[in-house]
C-alpha angles and dihedrals in degrees: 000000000000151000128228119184113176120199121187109231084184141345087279102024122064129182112219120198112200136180117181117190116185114191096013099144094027104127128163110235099213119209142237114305107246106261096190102115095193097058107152092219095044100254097152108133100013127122112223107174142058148169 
């Protein structure tokens, strides 16, 4: 994303603004917590995917 604004200083100079932002709206969506009580590694809780 990013935003450009130009402003003419003169008929031959310009000024340009810009902001670039990479990534802005990039988020993990985590899964669902493992349930399984009787997990042998003690997993129970913990959140192991995600998207």
């Amino acid at each position: 994303m990013n935003l450009l604004k130009r402003v003419r200083i003169n008929e031959t100079q310009e000024l340009q603004l810009r902001i670039d932002a990479v990534n802005l709206l990039n988020h993990p969506n985590f899964g669902d917590p493992n349930l399984n009580i009787n997990t042998p590694n003690n997993d129970f809780g913990r959140i192991t995917t995600a998207t």
